[in-house]
N, C-alpha and C positions, 0 to 999 in steps of 0.2 A: 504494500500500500504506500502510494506516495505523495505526502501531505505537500500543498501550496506550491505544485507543480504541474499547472494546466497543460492536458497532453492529449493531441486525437490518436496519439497510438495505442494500440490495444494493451493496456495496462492499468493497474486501479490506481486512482488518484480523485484525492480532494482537494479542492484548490479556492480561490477567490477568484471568480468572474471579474476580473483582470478589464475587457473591454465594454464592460456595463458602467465599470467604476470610472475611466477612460470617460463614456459619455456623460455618464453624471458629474463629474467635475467640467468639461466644458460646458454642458447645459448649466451648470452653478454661474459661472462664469460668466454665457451670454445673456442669465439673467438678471447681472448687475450691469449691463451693458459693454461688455468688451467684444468686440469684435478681430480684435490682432492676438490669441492666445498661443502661448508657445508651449512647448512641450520639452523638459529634460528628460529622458527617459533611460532608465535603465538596466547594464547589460552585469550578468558576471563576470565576464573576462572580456580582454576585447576580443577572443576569436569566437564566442557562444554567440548565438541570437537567438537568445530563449524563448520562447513562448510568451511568458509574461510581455515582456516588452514589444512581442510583436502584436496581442491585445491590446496591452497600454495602446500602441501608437493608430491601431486601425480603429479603437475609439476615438482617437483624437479625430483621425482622417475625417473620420465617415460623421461629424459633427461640424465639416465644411470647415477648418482649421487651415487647410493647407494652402496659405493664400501663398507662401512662396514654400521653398528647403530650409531658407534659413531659420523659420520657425522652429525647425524641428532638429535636437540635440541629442543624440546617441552616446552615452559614455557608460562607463564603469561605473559601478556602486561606490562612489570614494568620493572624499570631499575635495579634494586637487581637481581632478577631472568635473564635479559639478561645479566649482568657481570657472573653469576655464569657458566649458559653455554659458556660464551667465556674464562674464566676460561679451566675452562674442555677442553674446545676445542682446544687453546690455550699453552697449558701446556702441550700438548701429543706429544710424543717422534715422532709422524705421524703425523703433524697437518697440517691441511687444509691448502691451497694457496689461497682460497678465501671465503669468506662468505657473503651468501643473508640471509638479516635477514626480518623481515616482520614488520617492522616498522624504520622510520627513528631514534627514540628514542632510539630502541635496537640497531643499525648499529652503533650508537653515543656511545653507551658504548663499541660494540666488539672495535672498534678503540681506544678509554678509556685507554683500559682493553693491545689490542698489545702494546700500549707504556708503559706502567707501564710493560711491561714486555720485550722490546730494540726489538721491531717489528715494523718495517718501514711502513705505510702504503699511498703510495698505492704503493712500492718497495719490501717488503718481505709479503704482504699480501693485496689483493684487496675487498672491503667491498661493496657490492651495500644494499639501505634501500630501504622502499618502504611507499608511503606517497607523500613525497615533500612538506609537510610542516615546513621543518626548513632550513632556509637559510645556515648555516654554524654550526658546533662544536664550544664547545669552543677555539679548535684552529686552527680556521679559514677557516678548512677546506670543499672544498665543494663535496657534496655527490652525488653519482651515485644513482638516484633512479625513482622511478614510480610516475608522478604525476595521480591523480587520478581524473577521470573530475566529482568533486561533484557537481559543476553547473546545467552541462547537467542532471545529475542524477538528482535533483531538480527538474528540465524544465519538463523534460520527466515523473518524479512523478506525477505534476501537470497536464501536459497535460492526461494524461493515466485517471486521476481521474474522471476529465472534461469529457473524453469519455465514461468514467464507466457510470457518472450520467447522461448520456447523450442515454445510453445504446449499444454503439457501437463501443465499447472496447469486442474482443472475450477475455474470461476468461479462465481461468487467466490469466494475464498479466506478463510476463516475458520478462525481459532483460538484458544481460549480456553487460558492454562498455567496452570498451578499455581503462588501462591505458598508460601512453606512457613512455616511459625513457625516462631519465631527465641524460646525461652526465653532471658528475663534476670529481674531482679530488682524488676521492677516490677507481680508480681501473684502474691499468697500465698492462700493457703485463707482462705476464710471463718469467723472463730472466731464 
């Protein structure tokens, strides 16, 4: 059984609905009125392109997001690599009004990254992360993000197993959960 690793190959896994969460953080977004959202999105290594990340981004897509590439930021789970796409992102003479990044870690640096550079956030940029494991930034701020129900996921691994060895679990076993937004302080209306 393999927990929070969305996969069409035949094998059990429970995972988070990855491109539901994807659309619901752009729909959040468009409806404080951003229409330029970007996307960090991320990868385990730079030679994997996991699953996750390839839901993350085809939610983002498929939510009319892609007005150009450079919206859209490909890097490694690490906060060097999220500064350098908010960097980029950031620094462009067209830059985004909002950014969903795929990890609460990475959302903690694009914020970082807007004040080291005299960007207001959540006033001249809206940031949602995704996770909901970190209570606050180091400046105190709290994040718009997805918590993710690893419990349930847990529960339902174990149960699923139980019925495997049990023989009355149909195979393979597949399940997609819901994360849910988690409103904080890191993403205001668009003036």
């Amino acid at each position: 059984m393999v927990l929070n690793n969305p996969s069409v190959e035949p094998f059990n896994c429970i995972a988070i609905d990855n491109r539901a969460s994807a659309r619901q953080a752009v729909e959040y977004l468009v409806g404080l009125g951003h229409k330029k959202i970007a996307t960090v999105a991320g990868i385990l290594t730079p030679r994997q392109d996991r699953t996750a990340w390839r839901d993350i981004t085809t939610g983002w897509i498929r939510q009319d997001c892609r007005r150009t590439r450079n919206l859209l930021k490909k890097v490694v789970f690490l906060r060097t690599p999220a500064r350098s796409a908010a960097q980029a992102l950031l620094k462009d003479k067209d830059r985004p009004t909002a950014i969903f990044a795929a990890s609460d870690v990475m959302a903690f640096e694009i914020i970082d990254v807007a004040k080291s550079l005299g960007i207001k956030v959540p006033e001249d940029l809206s940031v949602v992360g995704f996770d909901n494991n970190l209570d606050a930034g180091e400046n105190g701020l709290k994040l718009v993000t997805f918590e993710q129900p690893i419990g349930d996921m847990a529960r339902l691994g174990i149960e699923s197993l139980y019925q495997m060895s049990l023989g009355l679990a149909k195979l393979p076993v597949k399940m997609l959960l819901e994360a849910k937004l988690v409103k904080g302080r890191s993403s205001a209306t668009l003036r």
